[in-house]
N, C-alpha and C positions, 0 to 999 in steps of 0.2 A: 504494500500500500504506500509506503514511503516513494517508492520508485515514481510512481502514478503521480505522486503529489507533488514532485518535484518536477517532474516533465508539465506539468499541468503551471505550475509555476513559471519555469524557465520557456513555456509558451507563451504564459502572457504578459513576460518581461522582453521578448521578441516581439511582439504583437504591439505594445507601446510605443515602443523602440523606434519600427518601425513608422508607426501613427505618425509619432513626431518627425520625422524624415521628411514623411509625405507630407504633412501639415505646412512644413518650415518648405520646402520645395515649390508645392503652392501657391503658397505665401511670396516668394520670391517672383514666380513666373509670371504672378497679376500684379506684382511694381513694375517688372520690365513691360508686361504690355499699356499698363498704364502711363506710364513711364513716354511709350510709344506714340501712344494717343496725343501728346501735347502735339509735335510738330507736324501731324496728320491734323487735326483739328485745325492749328493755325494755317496751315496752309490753304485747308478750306474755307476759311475765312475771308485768307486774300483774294479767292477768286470765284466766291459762291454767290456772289449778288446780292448779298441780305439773308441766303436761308441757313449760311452758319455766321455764329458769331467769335469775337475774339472771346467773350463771355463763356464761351464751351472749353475753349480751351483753357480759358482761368479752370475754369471747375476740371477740369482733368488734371489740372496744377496741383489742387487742394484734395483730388482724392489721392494723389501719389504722394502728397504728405500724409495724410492719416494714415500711407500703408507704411511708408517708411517709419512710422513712431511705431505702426505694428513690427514693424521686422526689426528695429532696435530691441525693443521689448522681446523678441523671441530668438534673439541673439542671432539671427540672421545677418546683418550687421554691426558693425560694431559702433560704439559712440563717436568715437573720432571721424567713422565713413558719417556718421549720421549727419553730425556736426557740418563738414564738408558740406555735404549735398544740401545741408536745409541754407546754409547761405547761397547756395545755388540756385535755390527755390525762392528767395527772397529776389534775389536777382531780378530771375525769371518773372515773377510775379510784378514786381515794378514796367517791367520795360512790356507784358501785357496790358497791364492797365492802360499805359501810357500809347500802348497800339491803340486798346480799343477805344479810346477817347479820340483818337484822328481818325480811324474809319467810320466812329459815327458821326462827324462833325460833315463827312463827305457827301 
C-alpha cells in the first residue's frame, strides 16, 4: 500500500509541476501576442479611415501591462526585465497619446 501511495503522490507532484509549466508558458505566449497586437493595431490606425483607432492600440498597451505585472508575479520574468519594459510602456504610451490627438485633430 505504501508503494501505491507514493506513486499516487509523486503523480500528483508531476501533475502540478507540470500545470505550472503550462500555466507560466501560457502566460508568456498571450504577452508576446499581445505584445504583437500594438504595432498591428497602430498600423491600422494609420490607414483605416476612422474604423480603427490609435485608442485600440492604447488598450493593447494597457493589456500587455497587466500581463506583464502577471508574468513578474509568476516569475516569468524577472523585476529588473519588468522594470525595463514598463518604462518602455511609459514611452510607448506617451508618444500614443500624442499620435492619437493628431489623427483626431485630422
Amino acid at each position: 500500500m505504501g508503494t501505491f501511495n507514493g506513486f499516487c503522490e509523486r503523480d500528483l507532484f508531476h501533475q502540478r509541476v507540470f500545470s505550472t509549466i503550462r500555466k507560466k508558458t501560457g502566460m508568456a505566449q498571450k504577452l508576446r501576442d499581445k505584445a504583437t497586437n500594438i504595432p498591428m493595431l497602430l498600423a491600422a490606425a494609420l490607414h483605416s479611415n476612422g474604423k480603427v483607432s490609435a485608442a485600440d492600440a492604447k488598450t493593447a498597451l494597457v493589456e500587455t501591462e497587466t500581463l506583464l505585472i502577471i508574468c513578474k508575479h509568476l516569475d516569468i520574468i524577472t523585476p529588473s526585465t519588468h522594470e525595463g519594459l514598463q518604462e518602455n510602456i511609459q514611452q510607448l504610451s506617451g508618444q500614443l497619446s500624442a499620435l492619437s490627438q493628431r489623427i483626431d485633430k485630422q
